[in-house]
C-alpha positions in Angstrom: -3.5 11.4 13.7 -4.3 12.9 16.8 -1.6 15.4 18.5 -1.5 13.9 21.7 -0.4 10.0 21.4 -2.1 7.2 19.6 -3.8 4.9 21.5 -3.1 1.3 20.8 -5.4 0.1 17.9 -5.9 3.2 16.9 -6.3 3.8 13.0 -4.2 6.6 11.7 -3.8 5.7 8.0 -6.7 5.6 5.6 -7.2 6.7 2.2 -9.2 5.1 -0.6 -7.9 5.2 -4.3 -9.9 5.1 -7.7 -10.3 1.7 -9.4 -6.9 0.5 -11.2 -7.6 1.3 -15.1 -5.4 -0.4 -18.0 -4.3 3.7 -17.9 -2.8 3.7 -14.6 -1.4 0.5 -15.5 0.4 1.8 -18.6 1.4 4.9 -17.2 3.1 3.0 -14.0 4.6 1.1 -17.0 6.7 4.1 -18.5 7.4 5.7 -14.6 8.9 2.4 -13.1 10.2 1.2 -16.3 8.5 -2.1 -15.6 7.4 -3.1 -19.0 6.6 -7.1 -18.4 3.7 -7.4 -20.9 1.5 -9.2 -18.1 0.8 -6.0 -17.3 -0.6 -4.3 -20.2 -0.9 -6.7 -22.4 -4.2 -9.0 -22.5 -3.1 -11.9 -24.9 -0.3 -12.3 -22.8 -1.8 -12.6 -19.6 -4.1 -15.0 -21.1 -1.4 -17.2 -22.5 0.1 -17.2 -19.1 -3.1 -18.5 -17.3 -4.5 -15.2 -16.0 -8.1 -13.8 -17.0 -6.4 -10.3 -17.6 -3.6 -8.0 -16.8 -3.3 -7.1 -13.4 -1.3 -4.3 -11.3 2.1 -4.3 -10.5 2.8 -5.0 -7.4 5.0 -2.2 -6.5 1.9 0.3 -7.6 0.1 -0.9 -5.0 3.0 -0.4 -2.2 3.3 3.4 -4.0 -0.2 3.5 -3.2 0.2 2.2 0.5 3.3 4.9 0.4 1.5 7.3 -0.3 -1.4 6.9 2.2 1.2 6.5 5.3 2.7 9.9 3.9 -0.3 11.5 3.6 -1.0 10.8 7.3 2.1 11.2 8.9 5.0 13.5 7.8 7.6 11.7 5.8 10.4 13.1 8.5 8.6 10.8 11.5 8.7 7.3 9.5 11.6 5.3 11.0 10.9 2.7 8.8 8.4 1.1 6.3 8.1 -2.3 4.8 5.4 -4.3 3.3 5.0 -8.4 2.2 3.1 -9.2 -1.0 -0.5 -10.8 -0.3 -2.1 -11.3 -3.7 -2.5 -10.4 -7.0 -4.3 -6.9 -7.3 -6.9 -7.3 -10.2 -7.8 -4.7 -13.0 -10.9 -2.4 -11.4 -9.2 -3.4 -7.9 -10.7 0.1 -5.7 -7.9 -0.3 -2.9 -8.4 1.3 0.4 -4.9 1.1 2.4 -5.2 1.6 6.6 -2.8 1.5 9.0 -3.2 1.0 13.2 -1.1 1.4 16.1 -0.1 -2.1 16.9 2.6 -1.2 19.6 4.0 1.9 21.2 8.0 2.4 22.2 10.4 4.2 23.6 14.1 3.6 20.8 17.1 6.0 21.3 14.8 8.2 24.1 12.2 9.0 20.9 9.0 7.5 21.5 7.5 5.5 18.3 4.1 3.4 17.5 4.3 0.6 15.2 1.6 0.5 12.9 -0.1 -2.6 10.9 -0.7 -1.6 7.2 -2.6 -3.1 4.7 -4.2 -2.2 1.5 -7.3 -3.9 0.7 -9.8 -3.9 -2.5 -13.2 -3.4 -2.7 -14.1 -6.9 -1.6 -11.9 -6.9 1.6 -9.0 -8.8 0.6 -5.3 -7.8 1.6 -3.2 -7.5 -1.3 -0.4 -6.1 0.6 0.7 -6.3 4.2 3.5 -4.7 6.1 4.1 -2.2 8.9 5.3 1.2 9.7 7.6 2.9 12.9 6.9 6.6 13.3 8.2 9.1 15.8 5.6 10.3 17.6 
């Protein structure tokens, strides 16, 4: 982000992430303690109606997490929330951006509000939700 203020549309979050392996899967598994076997498990997926596993869906808001943090200092976020889009397949390559959609004055700090989104590889949102910094 630029040192001066953002302007309004003004990206300020991006970061790309490797495909989502069976791996990461697993090993998001044993960190969140989320063991439901429609993760990692392929028979159960498929009993359930689903081609394969797929991610959990609080991986992919670590992932947005992660790229808001990694672009503005965790001490400036007022605030971050995010809505659940769609299912994030196995080999999903996310890419999670975030824009200035308003700038404020709260408290005399100025703040932008920023639109956040992680995508995969074929442009769909998987995950929506928005941001307040400090400026």
């Amino acid at each position: 982000m630029s040192t001066n203020s953002p302007s309004l549309g003004e990206r300020v979050v991006h970061k790309e992430f490797p495909p989502i392996t069976r791996h990461r899967l697993a090993l998001y598994c044993g960190a969140s303690g989320d063991h439901n076997p429609i993760h990692v498990d392929i028979d159960f997926a498929r009993a359930a109606g689903f081609p394969d596993v797929f991610s959990h869906g609080m991986l992919v808001m670590g992932y947005l997490g992660q790229a808001l943090t990694d672009a503005v200092a965790p001490s400036r976020i007022r605030s971050f929330s995010t809505r659940f889009a769609a299912i994030t397949q196995l080999g999903a390559r996310l890419t999670c951006e975030g824009t200035v959609t308003e700038l404020i004055e709260q408290g005399g700090e100025k703040r932008a509000k920023l639109a956040l989104t992680a995508k995969d590889q074929n442009g769909e949102v998987k995950l929506a939700g928005e941001a307040i910094i400090a400026l």
